[in-house]
Each structure stands twice: as structure tokens, then as C-alpha cells.
ROBADO-696562 format. One line per field, with one value per atom (N, C-alpha, C): y, x, z; residue in three letters; residue number from 1; atom name. Coordinates in steps of 0.001 Angstrom, whole numbers, plus 500000, padded with zeros to 6 digits. Each point is the difference from the previous one (the first is absolute). Last residue first. Layout:
Y <- c(Y,...) $
X <- c(X,...) $
Z <- c(Z,...) $
res <- c(ALA,...) $
n <- c(NUM,...) $
atom <- c(CA,...) $
***
This chain:
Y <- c(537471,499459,500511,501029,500332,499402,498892,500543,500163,500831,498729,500564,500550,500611,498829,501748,498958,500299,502683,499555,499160,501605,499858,500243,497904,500770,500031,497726,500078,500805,496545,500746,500503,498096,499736,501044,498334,499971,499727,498700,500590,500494,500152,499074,500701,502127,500011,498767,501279,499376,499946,503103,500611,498173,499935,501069,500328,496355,499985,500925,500048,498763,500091,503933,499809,498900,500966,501031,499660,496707,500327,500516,498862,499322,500561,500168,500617,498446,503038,498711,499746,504987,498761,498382,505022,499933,498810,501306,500339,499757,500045,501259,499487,497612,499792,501643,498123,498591,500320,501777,500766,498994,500137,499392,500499,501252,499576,499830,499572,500079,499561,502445,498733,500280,502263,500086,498733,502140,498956,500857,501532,500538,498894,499822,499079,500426,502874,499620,499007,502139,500160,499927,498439,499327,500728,499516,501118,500599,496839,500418,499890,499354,499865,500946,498206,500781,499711,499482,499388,501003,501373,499558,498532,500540,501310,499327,498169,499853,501066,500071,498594,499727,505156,499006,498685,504654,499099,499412,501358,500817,499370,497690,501006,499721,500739,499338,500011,501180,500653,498710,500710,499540,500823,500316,500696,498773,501346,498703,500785,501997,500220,499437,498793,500208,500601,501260,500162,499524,500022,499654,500114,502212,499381,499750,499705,500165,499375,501138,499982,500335,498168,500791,499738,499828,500042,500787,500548,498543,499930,504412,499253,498109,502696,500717,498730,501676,498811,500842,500333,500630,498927,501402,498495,500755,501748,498627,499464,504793,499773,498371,501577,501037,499693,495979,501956,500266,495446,501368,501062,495583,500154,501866,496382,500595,500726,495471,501179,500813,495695,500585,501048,497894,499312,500434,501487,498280,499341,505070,499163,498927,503776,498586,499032,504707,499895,498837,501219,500338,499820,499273,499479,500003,502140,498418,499434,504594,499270,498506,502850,500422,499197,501340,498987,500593,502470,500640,498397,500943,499742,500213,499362,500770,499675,499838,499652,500502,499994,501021,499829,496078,501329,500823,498877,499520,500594,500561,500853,498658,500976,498996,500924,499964,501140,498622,500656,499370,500486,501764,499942,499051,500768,501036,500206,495900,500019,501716,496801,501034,500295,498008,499644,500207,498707,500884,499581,498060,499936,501269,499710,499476,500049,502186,498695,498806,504157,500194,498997,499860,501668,499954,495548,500655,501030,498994,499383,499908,501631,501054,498896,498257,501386,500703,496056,499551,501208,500244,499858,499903,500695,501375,499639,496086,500820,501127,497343,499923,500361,501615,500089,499360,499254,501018,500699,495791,499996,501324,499422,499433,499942,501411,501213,499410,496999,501013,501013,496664,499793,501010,500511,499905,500141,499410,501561,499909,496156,500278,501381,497600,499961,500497,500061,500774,499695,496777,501524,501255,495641,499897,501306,499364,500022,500513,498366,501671,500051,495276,501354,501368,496839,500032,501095,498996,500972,500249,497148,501233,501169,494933,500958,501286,498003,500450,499931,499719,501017,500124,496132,501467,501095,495605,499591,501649,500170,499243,499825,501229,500891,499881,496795,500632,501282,497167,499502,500670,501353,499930,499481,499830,501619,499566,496202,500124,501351,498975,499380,500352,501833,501010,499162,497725,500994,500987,496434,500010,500833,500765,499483,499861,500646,501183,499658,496580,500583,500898,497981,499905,500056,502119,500348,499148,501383,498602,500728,503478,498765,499605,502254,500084,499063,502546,498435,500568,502933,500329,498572,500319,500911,500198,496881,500775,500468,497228,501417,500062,495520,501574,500223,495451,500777,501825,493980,501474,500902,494907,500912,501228,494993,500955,501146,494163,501501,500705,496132,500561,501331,494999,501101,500990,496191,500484,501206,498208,500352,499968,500612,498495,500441,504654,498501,498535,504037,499563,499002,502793,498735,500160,502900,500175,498856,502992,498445,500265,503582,499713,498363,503306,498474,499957,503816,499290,498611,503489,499224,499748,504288,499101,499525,503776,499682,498652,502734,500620,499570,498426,500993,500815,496279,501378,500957,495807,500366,501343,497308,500369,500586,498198,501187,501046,495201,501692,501275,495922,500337,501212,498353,500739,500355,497480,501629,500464,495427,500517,501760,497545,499813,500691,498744,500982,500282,496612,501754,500280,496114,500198,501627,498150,500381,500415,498773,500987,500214,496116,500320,501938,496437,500053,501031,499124,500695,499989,497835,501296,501041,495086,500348,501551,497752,500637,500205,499252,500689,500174,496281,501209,501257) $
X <- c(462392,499780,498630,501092,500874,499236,500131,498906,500839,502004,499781,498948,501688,499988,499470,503712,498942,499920,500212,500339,499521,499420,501678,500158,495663,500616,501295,496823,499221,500934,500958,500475,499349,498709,500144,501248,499420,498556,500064,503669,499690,498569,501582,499341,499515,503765,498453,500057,503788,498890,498983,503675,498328,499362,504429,499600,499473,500371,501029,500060,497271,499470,500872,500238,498501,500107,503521,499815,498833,502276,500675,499330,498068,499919,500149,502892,498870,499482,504802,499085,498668,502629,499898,499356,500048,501656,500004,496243,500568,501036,498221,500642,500137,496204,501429,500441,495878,500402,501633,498009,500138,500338,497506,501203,499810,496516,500609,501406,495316,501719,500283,495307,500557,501748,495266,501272,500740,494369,500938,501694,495032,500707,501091,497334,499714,500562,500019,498376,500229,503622,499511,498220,505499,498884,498763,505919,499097,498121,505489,498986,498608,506001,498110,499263,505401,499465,498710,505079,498769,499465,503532,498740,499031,504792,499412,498781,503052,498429,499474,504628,499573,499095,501424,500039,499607,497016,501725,500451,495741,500038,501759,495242,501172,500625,495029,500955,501135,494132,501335,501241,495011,501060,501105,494239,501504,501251,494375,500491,501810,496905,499959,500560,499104,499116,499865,503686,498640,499126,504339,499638,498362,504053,498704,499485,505101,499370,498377,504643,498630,499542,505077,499190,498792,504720,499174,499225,504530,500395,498130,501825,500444,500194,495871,500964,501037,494789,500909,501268,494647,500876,501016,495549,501482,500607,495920,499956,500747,499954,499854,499295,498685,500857,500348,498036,499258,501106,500526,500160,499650,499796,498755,500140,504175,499000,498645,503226,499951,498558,503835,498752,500010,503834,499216,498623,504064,499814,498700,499800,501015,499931,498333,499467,500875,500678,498443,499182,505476,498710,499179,504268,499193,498842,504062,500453,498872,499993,499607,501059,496969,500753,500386,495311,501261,500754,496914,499973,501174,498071,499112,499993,503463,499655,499021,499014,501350,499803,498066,499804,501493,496348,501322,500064,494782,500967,501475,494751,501818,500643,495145,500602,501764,495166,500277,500681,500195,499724,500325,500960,498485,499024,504893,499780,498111,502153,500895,499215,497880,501416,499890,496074,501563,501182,495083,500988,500355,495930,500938,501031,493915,501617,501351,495303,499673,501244,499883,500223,499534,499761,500060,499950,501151,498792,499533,504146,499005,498787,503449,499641,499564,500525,499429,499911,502714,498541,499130,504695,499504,498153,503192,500060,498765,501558,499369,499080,503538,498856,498939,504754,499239,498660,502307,499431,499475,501772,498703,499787,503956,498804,499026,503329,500090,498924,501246,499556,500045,502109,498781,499485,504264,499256,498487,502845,499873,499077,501738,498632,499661,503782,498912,498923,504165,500140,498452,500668,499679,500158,501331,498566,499270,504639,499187,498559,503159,500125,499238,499799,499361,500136,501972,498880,499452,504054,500179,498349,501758,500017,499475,500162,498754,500275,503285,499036,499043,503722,500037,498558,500952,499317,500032,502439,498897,499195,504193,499501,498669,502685,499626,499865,500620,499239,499866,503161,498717,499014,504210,499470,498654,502031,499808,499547,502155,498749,499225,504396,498798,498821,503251,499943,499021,501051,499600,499658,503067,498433,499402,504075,499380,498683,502787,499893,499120,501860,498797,499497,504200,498887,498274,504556,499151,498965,501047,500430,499372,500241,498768,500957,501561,499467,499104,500853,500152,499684,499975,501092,500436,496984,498899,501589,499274,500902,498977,499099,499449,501394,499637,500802,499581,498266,500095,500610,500162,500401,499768,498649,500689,500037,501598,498622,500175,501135,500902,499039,501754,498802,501022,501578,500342,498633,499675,500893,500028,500525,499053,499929,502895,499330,499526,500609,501077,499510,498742,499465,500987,500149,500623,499757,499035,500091,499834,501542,499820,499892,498448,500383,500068,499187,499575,500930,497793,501194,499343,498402,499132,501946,497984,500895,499850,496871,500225,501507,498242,499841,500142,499471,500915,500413,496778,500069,500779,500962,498976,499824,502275,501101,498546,498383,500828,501026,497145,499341,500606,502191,499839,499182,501369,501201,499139,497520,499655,500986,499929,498835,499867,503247,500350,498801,499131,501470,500195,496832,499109,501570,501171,499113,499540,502270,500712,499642,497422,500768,500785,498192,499231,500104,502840,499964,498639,500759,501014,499930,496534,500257,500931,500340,499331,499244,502965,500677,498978,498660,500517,500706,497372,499163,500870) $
Z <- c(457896,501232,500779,494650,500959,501158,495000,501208,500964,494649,501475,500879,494217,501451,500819,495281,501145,501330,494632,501717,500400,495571,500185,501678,498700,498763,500101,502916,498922,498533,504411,499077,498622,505494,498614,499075,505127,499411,498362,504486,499166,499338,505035,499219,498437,504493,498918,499142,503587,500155,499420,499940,500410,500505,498625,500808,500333,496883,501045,501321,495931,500849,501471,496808,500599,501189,497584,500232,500913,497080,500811,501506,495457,501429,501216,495300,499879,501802,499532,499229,500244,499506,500919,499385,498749,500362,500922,495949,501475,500245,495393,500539,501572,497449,500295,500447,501733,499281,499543,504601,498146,499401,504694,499480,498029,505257,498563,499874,504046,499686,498383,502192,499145,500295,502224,499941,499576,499700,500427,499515,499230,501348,500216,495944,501194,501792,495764,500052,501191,499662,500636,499468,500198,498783,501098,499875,500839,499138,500486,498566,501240,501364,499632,499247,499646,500866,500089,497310,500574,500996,496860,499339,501012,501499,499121,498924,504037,499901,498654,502324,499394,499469,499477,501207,499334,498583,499852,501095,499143,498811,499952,502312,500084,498515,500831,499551,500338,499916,500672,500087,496843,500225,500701,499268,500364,500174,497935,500469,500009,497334,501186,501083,495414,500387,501510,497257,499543,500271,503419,498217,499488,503925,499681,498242,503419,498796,499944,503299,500046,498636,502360,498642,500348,502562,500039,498914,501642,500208,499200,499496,499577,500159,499856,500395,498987,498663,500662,500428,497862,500841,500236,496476,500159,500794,497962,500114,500475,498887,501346,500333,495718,500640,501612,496281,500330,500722,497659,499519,500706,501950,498982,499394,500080,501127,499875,499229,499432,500457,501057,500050,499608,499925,499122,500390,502112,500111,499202,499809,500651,500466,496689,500194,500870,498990,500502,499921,500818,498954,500762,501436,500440,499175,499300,500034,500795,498640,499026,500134,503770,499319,498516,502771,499345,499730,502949,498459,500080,504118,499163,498834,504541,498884,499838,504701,498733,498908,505103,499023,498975,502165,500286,498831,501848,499137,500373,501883,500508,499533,498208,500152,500378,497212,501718,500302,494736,500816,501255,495631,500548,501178,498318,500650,500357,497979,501713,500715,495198,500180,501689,497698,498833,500245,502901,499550,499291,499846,501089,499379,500043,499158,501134,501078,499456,499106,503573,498274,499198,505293,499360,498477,501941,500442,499371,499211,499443,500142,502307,498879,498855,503725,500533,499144,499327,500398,500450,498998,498971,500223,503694,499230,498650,502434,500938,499187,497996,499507,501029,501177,497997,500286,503439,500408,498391,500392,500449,500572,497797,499012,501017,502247,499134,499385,502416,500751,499294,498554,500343,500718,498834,499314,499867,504194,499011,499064,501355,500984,499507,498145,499503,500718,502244,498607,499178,503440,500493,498928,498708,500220,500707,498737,499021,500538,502888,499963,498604,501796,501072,499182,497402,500272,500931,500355,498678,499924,503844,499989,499114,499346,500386,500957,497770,498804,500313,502946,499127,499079,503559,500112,498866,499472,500274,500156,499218,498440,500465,503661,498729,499238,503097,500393,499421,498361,499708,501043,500630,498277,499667,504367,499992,498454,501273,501055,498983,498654,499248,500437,502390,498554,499493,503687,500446,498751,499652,500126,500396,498925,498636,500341,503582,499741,498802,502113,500938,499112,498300,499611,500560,500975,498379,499782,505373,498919,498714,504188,499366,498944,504654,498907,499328,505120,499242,498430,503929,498710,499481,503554,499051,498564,505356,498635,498943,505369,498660,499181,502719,500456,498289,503214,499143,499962,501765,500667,498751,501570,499101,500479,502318,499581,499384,501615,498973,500193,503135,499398,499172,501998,499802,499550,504189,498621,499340,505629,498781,498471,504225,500201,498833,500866,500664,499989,496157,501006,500998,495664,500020,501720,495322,501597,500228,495828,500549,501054,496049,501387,500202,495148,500405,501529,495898,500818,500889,495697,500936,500615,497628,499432,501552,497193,501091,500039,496318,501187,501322,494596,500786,501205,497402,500682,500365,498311,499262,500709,502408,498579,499204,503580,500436,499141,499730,500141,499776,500440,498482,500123,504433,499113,498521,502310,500519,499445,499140,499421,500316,501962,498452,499547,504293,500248,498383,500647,500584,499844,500098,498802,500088,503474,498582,499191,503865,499925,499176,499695,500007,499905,501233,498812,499226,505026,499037,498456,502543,500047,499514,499510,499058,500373,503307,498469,498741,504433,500038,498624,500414,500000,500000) $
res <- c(UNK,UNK,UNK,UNK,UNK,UNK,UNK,UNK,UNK,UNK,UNK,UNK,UNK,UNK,UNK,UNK,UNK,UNK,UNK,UNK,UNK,UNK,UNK,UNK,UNK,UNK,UNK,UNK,UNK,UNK,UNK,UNK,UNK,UNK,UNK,UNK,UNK,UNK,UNK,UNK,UNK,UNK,UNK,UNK,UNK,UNK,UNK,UNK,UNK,UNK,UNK,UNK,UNK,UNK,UNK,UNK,UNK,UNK,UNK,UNK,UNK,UNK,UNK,UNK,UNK,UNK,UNK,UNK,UNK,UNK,UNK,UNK,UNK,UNK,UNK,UNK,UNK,UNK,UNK,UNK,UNK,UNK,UNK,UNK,UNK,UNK,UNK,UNK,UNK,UNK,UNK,UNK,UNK,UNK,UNK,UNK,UNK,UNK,UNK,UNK,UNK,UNK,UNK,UNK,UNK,UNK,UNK,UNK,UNK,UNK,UNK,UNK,UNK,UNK,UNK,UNK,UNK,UNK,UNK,UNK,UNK,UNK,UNK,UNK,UNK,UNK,UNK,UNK,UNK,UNK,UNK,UNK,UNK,UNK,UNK,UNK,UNK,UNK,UNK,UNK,UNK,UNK,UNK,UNK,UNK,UNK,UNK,UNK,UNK,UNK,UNK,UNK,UNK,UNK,UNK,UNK,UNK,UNK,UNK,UNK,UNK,UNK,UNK,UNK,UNK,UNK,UNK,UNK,UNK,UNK,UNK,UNK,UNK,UNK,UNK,UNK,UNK,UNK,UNK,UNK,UNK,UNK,UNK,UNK,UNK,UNK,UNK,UNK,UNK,UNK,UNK,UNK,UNK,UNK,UNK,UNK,UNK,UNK,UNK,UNK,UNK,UNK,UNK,UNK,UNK,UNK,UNK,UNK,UNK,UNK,UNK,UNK,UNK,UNK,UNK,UNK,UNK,UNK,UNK,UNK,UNK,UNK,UNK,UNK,UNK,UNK,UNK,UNK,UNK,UNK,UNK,UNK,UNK,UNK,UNK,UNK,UNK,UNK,UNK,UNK,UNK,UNK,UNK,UNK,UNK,UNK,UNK,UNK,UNK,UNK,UNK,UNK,UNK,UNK,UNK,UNK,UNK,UNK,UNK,UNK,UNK,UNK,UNK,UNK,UNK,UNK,UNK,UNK,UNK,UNK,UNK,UNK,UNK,UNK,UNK,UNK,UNK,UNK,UNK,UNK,UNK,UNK,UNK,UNK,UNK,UNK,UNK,UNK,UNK,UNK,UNK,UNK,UNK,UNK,UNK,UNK,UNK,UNK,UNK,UNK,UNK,UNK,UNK,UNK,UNK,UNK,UNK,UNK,UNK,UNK,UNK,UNK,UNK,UNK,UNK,UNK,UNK,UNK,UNK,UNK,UNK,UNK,UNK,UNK,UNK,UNK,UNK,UNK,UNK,UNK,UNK,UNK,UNK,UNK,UNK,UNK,UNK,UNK,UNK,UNK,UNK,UNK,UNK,UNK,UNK,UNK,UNK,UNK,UNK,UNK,UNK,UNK,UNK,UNK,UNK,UNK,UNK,UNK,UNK,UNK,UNK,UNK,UNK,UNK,UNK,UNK,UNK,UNK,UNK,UNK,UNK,UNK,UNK,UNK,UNK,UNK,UNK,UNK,UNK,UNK,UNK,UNK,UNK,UNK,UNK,UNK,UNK,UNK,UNK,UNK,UNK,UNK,UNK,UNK,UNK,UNK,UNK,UNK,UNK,UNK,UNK,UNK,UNK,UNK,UNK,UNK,UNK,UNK,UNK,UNK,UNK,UNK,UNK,UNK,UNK,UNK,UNK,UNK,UNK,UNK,UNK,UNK,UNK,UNK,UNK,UNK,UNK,UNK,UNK,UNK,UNK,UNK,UNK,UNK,UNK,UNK,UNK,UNK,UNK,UNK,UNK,UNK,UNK,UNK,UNK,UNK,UNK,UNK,UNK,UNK,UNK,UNK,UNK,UNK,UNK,UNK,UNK,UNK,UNK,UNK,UNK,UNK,UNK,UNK,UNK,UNK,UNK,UNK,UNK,UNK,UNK,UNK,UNK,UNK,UNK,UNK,UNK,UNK,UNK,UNK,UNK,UNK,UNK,UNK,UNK,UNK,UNK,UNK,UNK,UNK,UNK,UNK,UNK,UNK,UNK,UNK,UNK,UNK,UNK,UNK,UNK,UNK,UNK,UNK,UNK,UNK,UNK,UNK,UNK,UNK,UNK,UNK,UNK,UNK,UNK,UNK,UNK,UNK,UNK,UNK,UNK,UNK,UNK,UNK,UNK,UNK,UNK,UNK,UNK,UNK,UNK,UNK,UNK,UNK,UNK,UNK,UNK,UNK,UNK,UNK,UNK,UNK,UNK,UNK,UNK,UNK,UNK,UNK,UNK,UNK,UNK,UNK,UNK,UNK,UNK,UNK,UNK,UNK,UNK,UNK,UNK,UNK,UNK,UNK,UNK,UNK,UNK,UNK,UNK,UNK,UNK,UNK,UNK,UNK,UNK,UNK,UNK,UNK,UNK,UNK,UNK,UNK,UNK,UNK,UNK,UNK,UNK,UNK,UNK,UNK,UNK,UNK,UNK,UNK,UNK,UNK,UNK,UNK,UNK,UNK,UNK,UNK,UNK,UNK,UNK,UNK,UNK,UNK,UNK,UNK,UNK,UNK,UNK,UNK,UNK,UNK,UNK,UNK,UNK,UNK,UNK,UNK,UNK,UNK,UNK,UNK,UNK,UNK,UNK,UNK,UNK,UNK,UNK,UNK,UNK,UNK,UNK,UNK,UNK,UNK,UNK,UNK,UNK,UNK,UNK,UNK,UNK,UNK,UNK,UNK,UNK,UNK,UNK,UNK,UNK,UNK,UNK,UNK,UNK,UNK,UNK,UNK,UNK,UNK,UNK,UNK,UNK,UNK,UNK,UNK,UNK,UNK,UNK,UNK,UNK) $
n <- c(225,225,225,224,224,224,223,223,223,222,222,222,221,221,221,220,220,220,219,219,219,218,218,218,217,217,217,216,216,216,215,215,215,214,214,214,213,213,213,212,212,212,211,211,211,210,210,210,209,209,209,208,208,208,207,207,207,206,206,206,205,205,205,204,204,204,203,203,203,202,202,202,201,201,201,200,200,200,199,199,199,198,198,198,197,197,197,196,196,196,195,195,195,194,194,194,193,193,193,192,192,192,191,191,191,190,190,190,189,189,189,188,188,188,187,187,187,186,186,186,185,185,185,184,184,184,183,183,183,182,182,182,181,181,181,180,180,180,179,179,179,178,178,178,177,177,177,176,176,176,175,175,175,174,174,174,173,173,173,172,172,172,171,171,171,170,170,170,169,169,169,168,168,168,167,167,167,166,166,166,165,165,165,164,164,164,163,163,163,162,162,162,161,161,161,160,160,160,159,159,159,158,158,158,157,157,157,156,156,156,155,155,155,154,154,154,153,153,153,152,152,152,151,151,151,150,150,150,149,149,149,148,148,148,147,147,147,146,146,146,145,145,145,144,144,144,143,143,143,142,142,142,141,141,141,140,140,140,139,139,139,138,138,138,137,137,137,136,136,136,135,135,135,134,134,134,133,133,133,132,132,132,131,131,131,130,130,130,129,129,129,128,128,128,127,127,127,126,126,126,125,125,125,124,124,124,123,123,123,122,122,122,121,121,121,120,120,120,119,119,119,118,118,118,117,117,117,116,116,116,115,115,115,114,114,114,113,113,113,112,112,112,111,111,111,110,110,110,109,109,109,108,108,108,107,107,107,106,106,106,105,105,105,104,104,104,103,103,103,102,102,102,101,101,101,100,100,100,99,99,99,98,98,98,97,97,97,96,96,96,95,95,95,94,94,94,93,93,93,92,92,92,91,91,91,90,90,90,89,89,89,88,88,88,87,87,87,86,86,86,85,85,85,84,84,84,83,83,83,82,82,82,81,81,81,80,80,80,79,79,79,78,78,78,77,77,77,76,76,76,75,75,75,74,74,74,73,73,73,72,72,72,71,71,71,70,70,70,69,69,69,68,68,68,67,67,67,66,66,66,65,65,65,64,64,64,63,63,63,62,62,62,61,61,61,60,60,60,59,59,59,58,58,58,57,57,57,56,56,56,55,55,55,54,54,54,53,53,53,52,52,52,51,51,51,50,50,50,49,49,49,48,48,48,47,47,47,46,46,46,45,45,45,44,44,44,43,43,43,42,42,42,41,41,41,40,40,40,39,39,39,38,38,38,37,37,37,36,36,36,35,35,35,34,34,34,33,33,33,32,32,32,31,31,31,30,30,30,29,29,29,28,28,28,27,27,27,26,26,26,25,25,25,24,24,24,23,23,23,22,22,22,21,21,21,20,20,20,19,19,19,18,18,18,17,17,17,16,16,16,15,15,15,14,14,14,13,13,13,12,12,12,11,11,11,10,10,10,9,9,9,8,8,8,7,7,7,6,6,6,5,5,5,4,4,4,3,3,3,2,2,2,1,1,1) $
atom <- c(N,CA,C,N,CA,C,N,CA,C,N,CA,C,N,CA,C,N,CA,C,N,CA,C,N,CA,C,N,CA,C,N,CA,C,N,CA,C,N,CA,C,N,CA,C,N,CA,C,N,CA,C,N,CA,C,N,CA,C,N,CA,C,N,CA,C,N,CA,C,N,CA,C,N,CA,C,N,CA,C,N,CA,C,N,CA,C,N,CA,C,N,CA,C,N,CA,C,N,CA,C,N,CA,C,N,CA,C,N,CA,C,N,CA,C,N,CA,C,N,CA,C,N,CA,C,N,CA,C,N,CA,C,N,CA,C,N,CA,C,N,CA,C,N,CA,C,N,CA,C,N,CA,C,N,CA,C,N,CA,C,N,CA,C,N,CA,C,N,CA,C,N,CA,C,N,CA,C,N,CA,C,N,CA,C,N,CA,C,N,CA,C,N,CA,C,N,CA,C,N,CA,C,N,CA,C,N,CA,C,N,CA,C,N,CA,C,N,CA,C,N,CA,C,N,CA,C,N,CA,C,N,CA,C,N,CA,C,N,CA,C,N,CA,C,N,CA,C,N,CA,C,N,CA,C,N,CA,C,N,CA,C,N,CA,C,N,CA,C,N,CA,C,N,CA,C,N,CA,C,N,CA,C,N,CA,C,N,CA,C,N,CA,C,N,CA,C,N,CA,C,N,CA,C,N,CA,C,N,CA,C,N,CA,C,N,CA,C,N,CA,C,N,CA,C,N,CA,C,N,CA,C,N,CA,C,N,CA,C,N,CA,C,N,CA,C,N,CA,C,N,CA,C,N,CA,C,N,CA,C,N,CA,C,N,CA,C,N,CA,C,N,CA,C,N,CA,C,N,CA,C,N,CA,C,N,CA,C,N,CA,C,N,CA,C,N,CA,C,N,CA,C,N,CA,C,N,CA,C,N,CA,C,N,CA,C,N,CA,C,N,CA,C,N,CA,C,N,CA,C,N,CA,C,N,CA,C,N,CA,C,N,CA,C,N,CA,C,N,CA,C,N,CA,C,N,CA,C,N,CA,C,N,CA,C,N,CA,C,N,CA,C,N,CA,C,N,CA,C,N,CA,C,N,CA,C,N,CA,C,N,CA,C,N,CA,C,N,CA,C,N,CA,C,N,CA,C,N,CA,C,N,CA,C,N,CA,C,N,CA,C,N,CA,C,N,CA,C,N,CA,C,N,CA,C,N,CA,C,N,CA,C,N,CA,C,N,CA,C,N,CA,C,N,CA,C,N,CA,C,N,CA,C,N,CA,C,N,CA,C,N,CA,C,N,CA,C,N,CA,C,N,CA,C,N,CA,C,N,CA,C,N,CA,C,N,CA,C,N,CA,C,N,CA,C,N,CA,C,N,CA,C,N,CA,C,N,CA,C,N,CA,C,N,CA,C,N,CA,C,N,CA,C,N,CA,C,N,CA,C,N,CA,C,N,CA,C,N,CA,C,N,CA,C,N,CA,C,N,CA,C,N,CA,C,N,CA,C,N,CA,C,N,CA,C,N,CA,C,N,CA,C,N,CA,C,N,CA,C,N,CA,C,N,CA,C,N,CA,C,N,CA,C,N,CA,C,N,CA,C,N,CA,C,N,CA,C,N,CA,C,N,CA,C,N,CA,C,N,CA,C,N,CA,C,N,CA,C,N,CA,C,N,CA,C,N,CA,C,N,CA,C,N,CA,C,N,CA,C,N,CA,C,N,CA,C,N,CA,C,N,CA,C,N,CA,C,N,CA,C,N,CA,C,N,CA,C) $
***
């Protein structure tokens, strides 16, 4: 029994040294105290060091460790910051078709244009410049004066039947965004069939989570959640 205690103590003694080489911080010793009549016992003795180093190859793991916990978080980091970047959006298209449904009431039709709508829109350009025109990413606008505001990351384009595409304008996502349909008061996530700066899916499924619907022309759109 006694030596399979000792052996027993070895074991734990080897096992805390490896701890110890791993951590760097602490380093295990070993006391004989040798009892009169008695046998020998070993017990450990621990002393703080903090100026232990780490083995190249502790160090490899630890870099592996750290890699794959940034392979794993990064791209729902990237997500998260997308997805809040889109909340803007949305929130600009449902304060559009807010605006739209009141002066539908009032007029029996929908707007064409941003200035006939009671609506604290930002205050961006409203004249294209000419790397955006008046059909950017392929929508085109229902021509009247004050149809298309955008800055430089962001494009609001109402199209003739009224119905508003807001898009981003550059970045990974250029030419995705939602499509703003106010006979139904609904908010669609779109995808530009081409010109975007992404693979098609990407935008909607990966980020928004939207369930495709269709592709009636040069977009595809999704129901959003």
C-alpha cells in the first residue's frame, strides 16, 4: 500500500511539473522527509516564478489555440456589424413607406419623389452624380426631380411605381439592400442579379436570414424573418 502511495505521488509530481511547464508560472519541487523508523515520503513544494518561459512548441499551440478561435468568431463578428449596418436601412424603408401610405390616403396615388413626401428623410444629394446615374445597380428612377438621394456609402431610389430601392452603394455588399413595396407596406431584402460586389445569397441569406422568394427581373428578393 505504501509504495503504491508513492507511486502514486510521482505520478501527480510529473503531472503538476507538466502543468507547470505549460504555464509558466509556477515550478513544482520535491522535499525528502524521512521520518525515524519510518519511510521515505516526498512532498511538493511550490515557488511562484512568473520569468518561466514557454517551449516553441507550447508557444505553436497556443498561436494554433488563438487561430481557430479567430477563424471561428470573426465571421460572426463581421455578421453582427453587417447586420446592425442594415438596421439603418430598414429603418429608413419603413419610415418611406410610413410617409407613402398617408399620401396615399390624401392623393389617391403614391409619390414619385422624396420632396413630396412629410417624411425627415437625410439630407443627401438628390441630383446623381455620373458613376451612379439614375439607374444605379440597375433601377431606374421614376424620373421626377428629387427621386434619388444617396451619399457616398448609400442610394435611395423611388421607382415609378413608387416602390423604393435603398442599396449600398460600396463595400462588400454594393448593390444589396431592400425594396420598399407600399401597396403591401412590406420590406423585401434585395440582391442585384449582376453589378454587385458579392455572390449572389450571400447578402440576404447569410445576414438577414431571408427566405428566398423569386427573381422577377435583375433582382432577387427574399422575405425577411
Amino acid at each position: 500500500m505504501k509504495k503504491q502511495n508513492i507511486k502514486k505521488a510521482c505520478h501527480a509530481e510529473k503531472l503538476l511539473l507538466s502543468i507547470s511547464r505549460f504555464l509558466g508560472c509556477c515550478r513544482f519541487t520535491t522535499t525528502n522527509n524521512k521520518k525515524e523508523g519510518g519511510p521515505e515520503q516526498k512532498h511538493l513544494r511550490t515557488t511562484t516564478l512568473f520569468n518561466n518561459g514557454f517551449t516553441l512548441i507550447e508557444l505553436l499551440v497556443v498561436v494554433l489555440i488563438i487561430g481557430v478561435l479567430v477563424a471561428i468568431a470573426l465571421p460572426q463578428y463581421q455578421k453582427a456589424v453587417w447586420k446592425t449596418k442594415n438596421a439603418q436601412l430598414k429603418v429608413l424603408a419603413k419610415s418611406y413607406l410610413d410617409a407613402q401610405h398617408s399620401y396615399y390616403l390624401a392623393n389617391g396615388e403614391y409619390a414619385k419623389s422624396f420632396a413630396d413626401l412629410d417624411i425627415q428623410m437625410p439630407s443627401w444629394s438628390s441630383r446623381p452624380d455620373s458613376s451612379s446615374s439614375s439607374s444605379f445597380c440597375g433601377v431606374t428612377s421614376s424620373g421626377e426631380e428629387d427621386s434619388v438621394r444617396y451619399n457616398d456609402e448609400i442610394q435611395m431610389t423611388i421607382t415609378s411605381s413608387g416602390s423604393m430601392i435603398i442599396a449600398w452603394r460600396s463595400g462588400p455588399y454594393r448593390c444589396g439592400g431592400f425594396y420598399a413595396v407600399p401597396s403591401s407596406r412590406a420590406i423585401q431584402c434585395a440582391e442585384r442579379t449582376s453589378q454587385a460586389s458579392f455572390s449572389a445569397h450571400t447578402f440576404c441569406e447569410k445576414i438577414e436570414a431571408a427566405t428566398y422568394r423569386d427573381t422577377p427581373s435583375t433582382w432577387r428578393f427574399y422575405i425577411l424573418p
